[in-house]
N, C-alpha and C positions, 0 to 999 in steps of 0.2 A: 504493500500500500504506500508506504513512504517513496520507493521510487515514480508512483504514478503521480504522487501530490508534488513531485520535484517537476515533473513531465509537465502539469499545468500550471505551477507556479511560472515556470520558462515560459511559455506560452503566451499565459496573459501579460506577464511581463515584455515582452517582446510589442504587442498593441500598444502597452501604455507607453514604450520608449519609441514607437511610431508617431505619437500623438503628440510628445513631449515639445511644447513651444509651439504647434500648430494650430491652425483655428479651431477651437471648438465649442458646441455647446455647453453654457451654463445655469444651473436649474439649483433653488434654494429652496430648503427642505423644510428648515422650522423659520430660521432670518437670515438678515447679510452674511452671518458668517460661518454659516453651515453650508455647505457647499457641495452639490454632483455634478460632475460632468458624463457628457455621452460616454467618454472614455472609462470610467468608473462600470458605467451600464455595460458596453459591450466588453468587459475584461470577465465581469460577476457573470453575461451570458454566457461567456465559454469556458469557465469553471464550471456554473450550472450544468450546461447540456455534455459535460465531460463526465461528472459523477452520475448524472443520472442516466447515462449507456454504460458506463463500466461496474456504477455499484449504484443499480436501479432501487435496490429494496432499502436503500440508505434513506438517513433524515436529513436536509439539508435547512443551517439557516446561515442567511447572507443580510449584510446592510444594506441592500438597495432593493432588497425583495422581498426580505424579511423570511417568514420558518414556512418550509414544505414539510411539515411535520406526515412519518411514515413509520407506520409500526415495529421500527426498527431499533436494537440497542445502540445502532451508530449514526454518528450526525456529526455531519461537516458542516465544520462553524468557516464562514468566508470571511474577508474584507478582501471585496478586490482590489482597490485601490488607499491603501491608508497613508495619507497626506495627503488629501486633494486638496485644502488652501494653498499648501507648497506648491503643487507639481501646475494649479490654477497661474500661478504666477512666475513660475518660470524656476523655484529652487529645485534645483536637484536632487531632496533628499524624500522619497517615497517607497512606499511599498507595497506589495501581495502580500497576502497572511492566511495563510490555511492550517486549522487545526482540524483533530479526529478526534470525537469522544467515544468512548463505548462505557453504556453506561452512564457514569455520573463521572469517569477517569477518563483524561486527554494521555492519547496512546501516542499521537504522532501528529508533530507540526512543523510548520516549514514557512519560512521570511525569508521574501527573497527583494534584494534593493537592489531594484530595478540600474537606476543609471551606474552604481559600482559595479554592477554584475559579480554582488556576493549574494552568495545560498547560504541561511541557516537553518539544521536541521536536527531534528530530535527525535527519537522513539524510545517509548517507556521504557526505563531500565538502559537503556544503550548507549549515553552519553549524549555528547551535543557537539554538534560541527560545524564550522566557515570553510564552506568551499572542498568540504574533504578531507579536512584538520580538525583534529578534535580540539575544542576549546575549554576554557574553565574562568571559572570567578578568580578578581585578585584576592589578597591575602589581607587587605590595609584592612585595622580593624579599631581606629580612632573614624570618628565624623568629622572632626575638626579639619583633617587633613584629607577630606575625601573631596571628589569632584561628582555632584550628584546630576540626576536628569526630570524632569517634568514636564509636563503638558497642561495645557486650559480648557476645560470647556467651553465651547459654544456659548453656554448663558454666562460667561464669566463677570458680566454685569449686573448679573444675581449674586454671585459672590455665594456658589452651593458649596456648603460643607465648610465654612470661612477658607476657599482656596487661597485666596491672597494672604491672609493671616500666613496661611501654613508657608506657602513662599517666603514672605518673610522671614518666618522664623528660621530656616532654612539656610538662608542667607547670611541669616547672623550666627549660625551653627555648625556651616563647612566649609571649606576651601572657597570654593565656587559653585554654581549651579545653571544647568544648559537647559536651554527650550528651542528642540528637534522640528517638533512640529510631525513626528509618525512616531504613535507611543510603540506600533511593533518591533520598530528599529531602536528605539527604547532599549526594552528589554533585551536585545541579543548586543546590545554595547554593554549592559552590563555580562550580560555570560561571557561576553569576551573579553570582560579584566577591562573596559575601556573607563567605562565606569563605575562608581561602588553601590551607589543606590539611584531607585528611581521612584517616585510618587506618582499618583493623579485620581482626583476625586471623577465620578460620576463615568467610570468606562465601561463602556459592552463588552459582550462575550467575544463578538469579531476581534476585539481591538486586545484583547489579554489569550486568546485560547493557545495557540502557539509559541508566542512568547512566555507565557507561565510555563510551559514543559520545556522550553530550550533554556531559560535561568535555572531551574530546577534541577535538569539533568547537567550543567554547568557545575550543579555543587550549592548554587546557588536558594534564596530563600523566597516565596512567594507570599502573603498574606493580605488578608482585610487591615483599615487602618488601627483596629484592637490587635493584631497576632493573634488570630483566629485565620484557622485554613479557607485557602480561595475557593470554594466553589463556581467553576464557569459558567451555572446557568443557573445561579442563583439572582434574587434582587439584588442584593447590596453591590456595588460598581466600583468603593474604593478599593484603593489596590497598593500595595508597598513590594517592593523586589527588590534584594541588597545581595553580596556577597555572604551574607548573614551573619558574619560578624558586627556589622552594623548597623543589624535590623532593629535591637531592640534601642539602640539610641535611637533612628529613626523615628524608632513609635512614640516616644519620649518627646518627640518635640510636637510629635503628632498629635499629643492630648494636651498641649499645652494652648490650644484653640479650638478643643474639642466641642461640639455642639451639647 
């Protein structure tokens, strides 16, 4: 199965780096700064019509189509395209995100960023890889000297979960702190030692399924903003992923504008 989700990760990948700085349609989902484009639509069609010929009896749910729910223990969580504000204006940094659940456990995921042309990939129990390489979390296990990563919601003018709070506090608590703009690419800079932690309130299952089992099988640690285990298809949307050494200082600073 992981080699097939590599097959259409490339694939859809290969559309969105066609699309990349050329004219296309754009369509706003909830306001200004939620953002699809056709290129998002036709990447998520041909992931669609890929699982549903080769693993017909599967469940799929995707962000631009939302759940084909099939009485099946498996379901392919999509995000065809994650960073369409970026890839909307011309930054280079985006990507495909395909996980596998069976069950309520993500078996197999795969982030593939698109203009580097790196593959990251994971299956339960098997470790996690760039390109073919296996990777792993660093070792830094102060916050003070760490370089963390996060992302914003859409309503960040609601300010859900006091985000900016928590940014802040953040700021006054580590080295530095980056905003990507693809939380799937997120998560596999920290599997790969690039970074030590990462936050963001209010994320879907597309946007964590993959990335939760490639930090994980890194070595890495995945959790709600309590350190309570992630569940992908549960409500709650906060999400924390560190090297795990500096998870529970994370969380620490995490309840320090807790609701």
């Amino acid at each position: 199965m992981i080699k097939d989700i590599i097959e259409i990760s490339k694939l859809a990948g290969e559309i969105i780096r066609a699309g990349f700085k050329q004219n296309f349609e754009i369509e706003y989902k909830t306001n200004s700064s939620n953002l699809v484009t056709e290129i998002d639509k036709k990447s998520e069609e041909l992931i669609i019509n890929y699982v549903k010929k080769k693993y017909p009896k599967h469940g799929i749910l995707a962000e631009e189509s939302g759940e084909k729910e099939l009485d099946s223990e498996y379901k392919w969580i999509i995000d065809p395209l994650d960073g369409t504000t970026n890839f909307a204006h011309g930054l280079p940094i985006f990507s495909v995100s395909i996980g596998v659940v069976k069950g309520k456990e993500i078996i197999a995921g795969v982030v593939y960023d698109v203009i580097s042309d790196i593959l990251y990939c994971a299956e339960k129990g098997s470790g996690a890889y760039r390109n073919g390489s296996k990777i792993s979390v660093n070792k830094r296990d102060d916050i003070k000297t760490s370089l963390l990563v996060t992302g914003f919601p859409y309503d960040i003018k609601e300010n859900p979960l006091n985000a900016v709070e928590h940014f802040n506090e953040f700021l006054y608590n580590s080295r530095a702190v980056r905003r990507l703009g693809s939380a799937a690419i997120d998560f596999c800079y920290v599997a790969s030692g690039v970074f030590d932690g990462f936050w963001e309130v209010t994320l879907q299952p597309w946007d964590v399924c993959a990335g939760k089992l490639i930090v994980e099988e890194a070595g890495g640690l995945v959790t709600d903003f309590d350190g309570n285990n992630y569940e992908i298809l549960r409500n709650r949307r906060d999400s924390v992923a560190s090297n795990g050494l500096i998870h529970n200082q994370m969380i620490e600073v995490l309840r320090k504008n807790s609701n």
